[in-house]
C-alpha positions, 0 to 999 in steps of 0.5 A: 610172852614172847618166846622167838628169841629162844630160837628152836628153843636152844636156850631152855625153853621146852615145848610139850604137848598132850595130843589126845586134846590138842594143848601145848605147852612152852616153860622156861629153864627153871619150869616156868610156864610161858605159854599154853595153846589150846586148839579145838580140833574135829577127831579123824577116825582110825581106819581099817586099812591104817590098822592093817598097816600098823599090824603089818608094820609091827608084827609082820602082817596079821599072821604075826601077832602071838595067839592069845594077843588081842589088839585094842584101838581107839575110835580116833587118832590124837590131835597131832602126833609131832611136834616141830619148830623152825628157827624163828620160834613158829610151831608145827604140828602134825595131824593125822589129815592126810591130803588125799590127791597128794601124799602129804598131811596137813601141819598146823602153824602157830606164830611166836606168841602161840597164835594159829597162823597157817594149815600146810601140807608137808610130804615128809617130816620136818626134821630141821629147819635154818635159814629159810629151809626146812630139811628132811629125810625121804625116800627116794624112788630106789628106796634110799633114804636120802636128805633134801632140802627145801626154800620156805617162804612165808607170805602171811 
C-alpha cells in the first residue's frame, strides 16, 4: 500500500522501528500493519574515542563516573538511530556512518511504498521537512543554536 497520502503521517499512521536489526515498521490508526521494511546492514564498531565522548557527554569526563559504577558497551552500534519523514511520505534513517572527509553521516532513503532509494549524507538532524526544504537546528561558529534552511531536490 501506499502510504504518501498521510503526509508526514499526520493522518494516523505511525512509523516505528527496531534499530538493533534495521526493520521498520508503518500501521495505520487503528494498528493495522501497512508495511514493514527490512534492510540488511554491515554493523559499524563503537570506537574507543565515541566511548570517551559518550563519558564525557554524560558524566563529565571519566572522573565523573560514581566509584563502584562500571559501564558495559556494545561491540556495535544499532542500525540506525533517527528516524525522519519529508512531506512526501519518503523515509529517513540515520546510520551510524560518519563521512569521514566531512562532517556528516549517511541517512538512508526509502520511497512511499518502502523501497530503498538513495544513501546521502546530512551534517545535521533533519527536523522538518515542507515544501522542498528540509529544516534544521545547528550551531553556528559562536556556538548558537540556530535554525537554516535548505532547498532538496531529488533527481532520481
Amino acid at each position: 500500500m501506499n502510504f504518501s497520502e498521510c503526509h508526514g503521517f499526520s493522518r494516523g499512521y505511525l512509523l516505528w522501528g527496531f534499530p538493533d536489526k534495521y526493520e521498520l515498521h508503518i500501521t495505520n490508526s487503528e494498528g493495522k500493519p501497512i508495511k514493514k521494511i527490512i534492510k540488511k546492514y554491515d554493523p559499524i564498531k563503537i570506537t574507543e574515542k565515541e566511548k570517551e565522548q559518550v563519558i564525557k557527554e554524560r558524566f563529565g569526563g571519566s572522573e565523573g563516573i560514581a566509584p563502584g559504577v562500571k559501564l558495559s558497551w556494545n561491540e556495535h552500534h544499532n542500525a540506525f538511530i533517527y528516524l525522519s519523514i519529508d512531506d512526501k511520505g519518503r523515509i529517513f534513517t540515520r546510520t551510524y556512518e560518519k563521512e569521514s572527509e566531512r562532517d556528516g553521516y549517511y541517512y538512508d532513503v526509502f520511497d512511499t511504498e518502502g523501497k530503498y532509494i538513495a544513501r546521502v549524507i546530512l551534517g545535521a538532524r533533519p527536523q522538518t521537512w515542507k515544501h522542498g526544504k528540509l529544516y534544521t537546528i545547528e550551531e553556528d561558529e559562536e556556538g548558537f543554536q540556530v535554525v537554516k534552511r535548505y532547498k532538496v531536490n531529488w533527481k532520481i
